[in-house]
N, C-alpha and C positions, 0 to 999 in steps of 0.2 A: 690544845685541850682535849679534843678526841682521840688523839694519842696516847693520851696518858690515862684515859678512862677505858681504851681496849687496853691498855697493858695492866691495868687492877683489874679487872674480868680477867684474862689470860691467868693472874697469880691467883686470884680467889679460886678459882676453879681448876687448875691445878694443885692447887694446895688443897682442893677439898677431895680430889681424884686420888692423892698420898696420903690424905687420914683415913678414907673410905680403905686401904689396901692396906694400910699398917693393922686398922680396925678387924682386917677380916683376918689377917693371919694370926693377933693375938684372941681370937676367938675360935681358931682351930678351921675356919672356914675357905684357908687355900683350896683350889681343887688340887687331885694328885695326893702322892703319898711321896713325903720330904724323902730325900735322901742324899749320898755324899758319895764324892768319888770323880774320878778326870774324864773330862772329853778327850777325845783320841782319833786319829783315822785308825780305820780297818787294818790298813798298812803297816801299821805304827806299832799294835799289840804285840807282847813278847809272852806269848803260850806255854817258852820251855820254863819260865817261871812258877811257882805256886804260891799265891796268887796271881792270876794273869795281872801283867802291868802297858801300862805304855812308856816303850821305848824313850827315854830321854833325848833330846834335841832331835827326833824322825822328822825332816820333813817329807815325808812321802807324800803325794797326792793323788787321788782318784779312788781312794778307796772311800769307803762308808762311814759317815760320823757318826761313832760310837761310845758309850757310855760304860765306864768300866768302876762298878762300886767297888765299895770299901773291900767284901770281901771275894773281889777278883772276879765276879759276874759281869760277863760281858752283853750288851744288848743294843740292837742299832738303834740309833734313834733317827723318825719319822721325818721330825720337823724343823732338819739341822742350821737353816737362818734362825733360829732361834738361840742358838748355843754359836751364832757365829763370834769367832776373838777368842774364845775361851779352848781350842785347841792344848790338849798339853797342859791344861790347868786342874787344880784340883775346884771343884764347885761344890755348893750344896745347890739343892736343886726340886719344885716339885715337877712330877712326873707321873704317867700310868700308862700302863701295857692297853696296846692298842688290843681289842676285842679279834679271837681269830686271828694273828700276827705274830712271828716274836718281834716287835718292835716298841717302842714307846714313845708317848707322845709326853715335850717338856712344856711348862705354863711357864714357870718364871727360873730364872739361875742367877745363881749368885758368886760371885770367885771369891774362893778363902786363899788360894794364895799359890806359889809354886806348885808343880804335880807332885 
């Protein structure tokens, strides 16, 4: 019986943590400014392109988890366990330039789907 009344607390409030965040974003109250465009390493970007892109299948590693929008702007990003999995994806994503940095810090990402 106690089991099964921590696991309805567990879904109520859960479920009330996913209408609170659906509620905020169709009220325009994400923090960050939405945007779109692939996670990448540093390593990965291809320059002599215009728009810069990320390489297809690069695994290279060590370099800097970087955010490469739609139109080819590249910018490292701060907080990169937060974009982890999504390497080589294309995401929407909010986000905002860290004060004094070129870097930016991401709140939440979402994968739309191959880079």
């Amino acid at each position: 019986m106690l089991k099964k009344f921590a696991a309805m607390i567990v879904l109520v409030l859960g479920t009330g943590a996913l209408m609170h965040g659906q509620e905020m974003k169709d009220k325009g109250m994400m923090k960050g400014t939405e945007m779109t465009g692939v996670i990448c390493s540093s390593k990965c970007v291809n320059t002599t392109t215009t728009p810069a892109s990320c390489k297809a299948g690069c695994t290279e590693k060590g370099g800097d988890t970087v955010f490469i929008d739609d139109q080819g702007k590249v910018t490292k990003i701060a907080n990169p366990k937060k974009v982890k999995g999504s390497m080589g994806k294309k995401v929407k994503m909010h986000a905002e330039m860290m004060k004094d940095k070129d870097e930016m810090e991401v709140y939440d990402v979402t994968h739309l789907g191959p880079g």
